[in-house]
N, C-alpha and C positions, 0 to 999 in steps of 0.2 A: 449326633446324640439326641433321644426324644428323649423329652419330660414331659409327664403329668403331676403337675402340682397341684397345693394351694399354698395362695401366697397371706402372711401374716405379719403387720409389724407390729413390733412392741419392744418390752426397753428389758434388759440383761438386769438382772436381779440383784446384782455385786455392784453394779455401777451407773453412774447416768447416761450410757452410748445409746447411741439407736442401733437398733439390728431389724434387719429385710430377713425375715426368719420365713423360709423356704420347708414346707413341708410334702416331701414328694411323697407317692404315692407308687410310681414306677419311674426309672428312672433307664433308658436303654442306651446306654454306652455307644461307640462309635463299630466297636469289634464284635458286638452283638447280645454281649453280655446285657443280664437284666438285674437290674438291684430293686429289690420292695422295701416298703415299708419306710424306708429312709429318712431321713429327715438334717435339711441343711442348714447353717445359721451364717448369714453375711455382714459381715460389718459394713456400715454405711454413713456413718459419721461419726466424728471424735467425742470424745467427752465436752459433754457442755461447759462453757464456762473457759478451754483453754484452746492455744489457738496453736494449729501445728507449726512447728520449730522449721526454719527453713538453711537448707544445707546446703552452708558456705563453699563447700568443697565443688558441688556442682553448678552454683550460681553462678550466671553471666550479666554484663549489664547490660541495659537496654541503653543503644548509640542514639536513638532520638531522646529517651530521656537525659543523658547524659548532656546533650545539649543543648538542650532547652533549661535545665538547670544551671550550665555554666553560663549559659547568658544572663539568666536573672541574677546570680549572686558568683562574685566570684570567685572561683576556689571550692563550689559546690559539686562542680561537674568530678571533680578529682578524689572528694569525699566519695560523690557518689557510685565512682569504679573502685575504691577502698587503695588510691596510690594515696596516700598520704603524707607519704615522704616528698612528693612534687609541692608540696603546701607551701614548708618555706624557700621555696625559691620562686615561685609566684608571688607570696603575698609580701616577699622580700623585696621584688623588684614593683610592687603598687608601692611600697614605704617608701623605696627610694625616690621613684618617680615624683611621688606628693613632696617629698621635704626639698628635693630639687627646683620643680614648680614653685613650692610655697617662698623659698629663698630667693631665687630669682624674681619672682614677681616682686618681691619686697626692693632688691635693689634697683629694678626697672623703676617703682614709682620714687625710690631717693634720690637717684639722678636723673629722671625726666622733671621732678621739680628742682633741683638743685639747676643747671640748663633754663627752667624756665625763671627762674631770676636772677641768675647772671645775663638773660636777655632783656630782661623788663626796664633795665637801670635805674632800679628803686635801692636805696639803699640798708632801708627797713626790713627787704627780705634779701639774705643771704644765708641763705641754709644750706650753700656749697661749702660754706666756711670749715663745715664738718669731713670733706673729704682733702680737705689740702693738709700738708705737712705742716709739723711746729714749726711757727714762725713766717708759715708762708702768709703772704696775702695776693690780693689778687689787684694788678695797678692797669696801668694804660698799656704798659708795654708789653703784659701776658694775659691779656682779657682775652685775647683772640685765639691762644693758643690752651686758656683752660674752655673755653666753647667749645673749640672740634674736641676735647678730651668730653667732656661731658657728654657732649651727645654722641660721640662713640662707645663711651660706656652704656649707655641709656640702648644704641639700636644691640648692642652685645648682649644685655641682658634679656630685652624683650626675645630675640633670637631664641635665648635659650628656654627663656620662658614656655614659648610654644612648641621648641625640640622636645623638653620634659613633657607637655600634655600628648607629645604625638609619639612618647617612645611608652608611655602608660597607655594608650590605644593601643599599640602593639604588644603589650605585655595581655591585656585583656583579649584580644583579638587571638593570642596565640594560646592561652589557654582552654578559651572556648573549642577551641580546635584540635588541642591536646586532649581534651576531655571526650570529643566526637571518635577521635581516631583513635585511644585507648581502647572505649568503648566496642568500638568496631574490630579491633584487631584481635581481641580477646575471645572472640569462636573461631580464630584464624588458624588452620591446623597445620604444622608443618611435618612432614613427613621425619621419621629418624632414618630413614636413607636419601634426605638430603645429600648430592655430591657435586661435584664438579669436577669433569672427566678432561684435559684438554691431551689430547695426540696429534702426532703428525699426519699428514692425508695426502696423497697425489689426485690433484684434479685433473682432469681431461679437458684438454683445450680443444674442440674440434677445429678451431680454424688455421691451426698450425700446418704449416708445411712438411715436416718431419717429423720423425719421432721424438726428439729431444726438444721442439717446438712445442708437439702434441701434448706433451706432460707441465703441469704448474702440481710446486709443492705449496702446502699451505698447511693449518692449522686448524684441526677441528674441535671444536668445545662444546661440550654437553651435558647437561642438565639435568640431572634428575630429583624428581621431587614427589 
């Protein structure tokens, strides 16, 4: 197609859009046709002021943004592919992981000090007093055996203590991850003749001796995608 134009911009009279206002003068088709006089009008941007709308239906998300977002904040990556049903079971499992931690931590530091002065043999500090049973006390002939209770509670709790901080690493770890591979699997096209075909097959043994050597049955499976 030839054209001879001139080219004009200026603004549509109804509205504030820009228009690339083409006025041909000939204008020569592909099939050899000739059009005069003509004149074309292209739109070339929106209206000022509003911003065009984007369509959720064809939107994909972007797998590096998506991860780089679930590393800064968590639960961001998951907002940002629109699973939002993944939310509470992520930020279900940070709540638990912290009130776990937080609990533990608490009775680590009760009974590593409560241990540390049933060892001290001061009498003035006894704040194991609070984990013995009514009526109990603590004499010469069960001091030794509320110690190993103490400080097995105390290495139990610290245990868990940092089981809690390393199962919150993997809650965070795994949704950062979740959020990459969402991300990514969301332009992943699967075929609708998806199948899977399995039959029987006679393979050909050449090294067999005979004919009933020569033949192996087997099983063939295939794939289509």
């Amino acid at each position: 197609m030839a054209l001879t134009a001139g080219i004009v911009t200026g603004k549509a009279q109804n509205d504030n859009s820009d228009r690339l206002i083409v006025r041909a003068d000939s204008v020569e088709l592909a099939d050899g046709l000739l059009v005069e006089n003509d004149t074309a009008s292209v739109m070339v941007g929106e209206k000022r002021g509003k911003k065009m709308k984007r369509d959720w239906n064809t939107w994909t998300p972007d797998p590096q943004r998506a991860l780089w977002m679930a590393l800064v904040l968590p639960g961001a990556g998951q907002i940002y592919n629109r699973k939002y049903w993944k939310l509470p079971i992520f930020y279900g499992g940070f709540m638990g992981c912290i009130y776990a931690l937080t609990w533990n931590n608490m009775m680590y530091k009760d009974y590593s000090q409560a241990y540390l002065d049933i060892m001290d043999k001061d009498p003035g500090t006894a704040s194991y007093n609070k984990f013995l049973h009514l009526g109990a006390k603590v004499t010469k002939q069960n001091e030794e055996r509320y110690k190993q209770i103490f400080k097995s509670r105390k290495d139990k709790y610290r245990r868990w203590r940092d089981l809690s901080f390393f199962v919150m690493l993997g809650v965070y770890a795994l949704s950062v991850i979740d959020a990459y591979v969402d991300a990514e699997l969301s332009v992943f096209d699967i075929s609708k003749d998806l199948s899977l075909e399995i039959e029987p097959v006679v393979i050909p043994n050449y090294g067999g001796g005979n004919f009933l050597q020569a033949q192996s049955v087997g099983i063939n499976c295939r794939l289509n995608f």
